[in-house]
C-alpha positions as CSV (number, residue, x, y, z in Angstrom):
1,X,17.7,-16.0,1.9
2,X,19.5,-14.6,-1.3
3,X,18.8,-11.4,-3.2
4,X,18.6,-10.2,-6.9
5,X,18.7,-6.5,-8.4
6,X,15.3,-6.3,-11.2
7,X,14.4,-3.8,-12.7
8,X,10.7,-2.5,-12.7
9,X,10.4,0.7,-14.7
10,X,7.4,0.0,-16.4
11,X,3.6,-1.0,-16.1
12,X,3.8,-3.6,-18.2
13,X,7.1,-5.0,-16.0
14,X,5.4,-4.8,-12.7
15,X,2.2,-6.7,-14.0
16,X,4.6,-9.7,-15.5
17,X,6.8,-9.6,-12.6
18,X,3.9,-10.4,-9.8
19,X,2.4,-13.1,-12.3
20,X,5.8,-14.6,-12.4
21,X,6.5,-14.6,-8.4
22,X,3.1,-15.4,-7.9
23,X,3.3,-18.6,-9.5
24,X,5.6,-19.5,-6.3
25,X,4.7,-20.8,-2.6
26,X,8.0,-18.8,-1.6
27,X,7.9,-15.8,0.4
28,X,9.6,-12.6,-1.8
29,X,10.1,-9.1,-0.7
30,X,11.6,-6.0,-2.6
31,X,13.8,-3.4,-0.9
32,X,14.2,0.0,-1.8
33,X,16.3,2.1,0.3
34,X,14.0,1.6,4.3
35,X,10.9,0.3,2.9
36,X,10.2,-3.2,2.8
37,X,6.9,-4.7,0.5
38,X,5.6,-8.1,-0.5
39,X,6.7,-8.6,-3.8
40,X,3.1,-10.1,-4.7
41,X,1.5,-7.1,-3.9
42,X,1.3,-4.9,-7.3
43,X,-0.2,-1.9,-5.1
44,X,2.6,-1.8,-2.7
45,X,5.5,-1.9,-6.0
46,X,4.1,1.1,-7.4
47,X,4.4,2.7,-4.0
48,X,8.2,2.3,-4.6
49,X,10.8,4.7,-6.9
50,X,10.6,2.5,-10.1
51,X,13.8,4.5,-11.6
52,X,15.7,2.5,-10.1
53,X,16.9,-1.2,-9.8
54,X,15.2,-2.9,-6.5
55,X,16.4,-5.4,-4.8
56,X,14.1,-8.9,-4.6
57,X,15.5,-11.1,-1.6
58,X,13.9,-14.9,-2.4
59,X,13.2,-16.0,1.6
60,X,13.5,-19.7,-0.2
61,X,17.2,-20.8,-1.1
62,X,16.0,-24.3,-2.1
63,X,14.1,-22.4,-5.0
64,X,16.5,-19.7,-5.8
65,X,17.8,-21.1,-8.9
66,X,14.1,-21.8,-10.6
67,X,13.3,-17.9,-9.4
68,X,16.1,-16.6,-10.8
69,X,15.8,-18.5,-14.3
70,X,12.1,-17.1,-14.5
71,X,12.9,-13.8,-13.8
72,X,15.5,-13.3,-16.2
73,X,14.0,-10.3,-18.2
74,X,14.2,-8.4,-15.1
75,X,17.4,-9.1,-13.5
76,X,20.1,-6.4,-14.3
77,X,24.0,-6.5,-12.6
């Protein structure tokens, strides 16, 4: 299990980012502060604070690296 900041803070991001993880068998969640959603789930992202970087922890290490490369527009440090 490894993690990655992204950044969210728009419609338009949110909509992209669950196509992209969606295109995965993987398992991905995003963490923001005690809650806990399924990164495939666009309802439960825009229950989140946005304003902020989230982080995405990828349950799948073996497909960590193809993840990460996909999800490059929304990665920040």
């Amino acid at each position: 299990m490894k993690t990655i900041k992204v950044s969210l803070n728009s419609i338009d991001k949110v909509k992209n980012f669950v196509n992209f993880v969606s295109k995965f068998d993987s398992d991905f969640d995003l963490v923001s502060g005690r809650y806990v959603i399924d990164a495939k789930s666009i309802m439960g992202i825009f229950s989140l604070d946005l304003s902020k970087p989230i982080e995405l922890t990828v349950h799948d290490d073996a497909a960590y690296a193809e993840v990460a490369d996909a999800l490059k527009e929304f990665i920040v440090e």
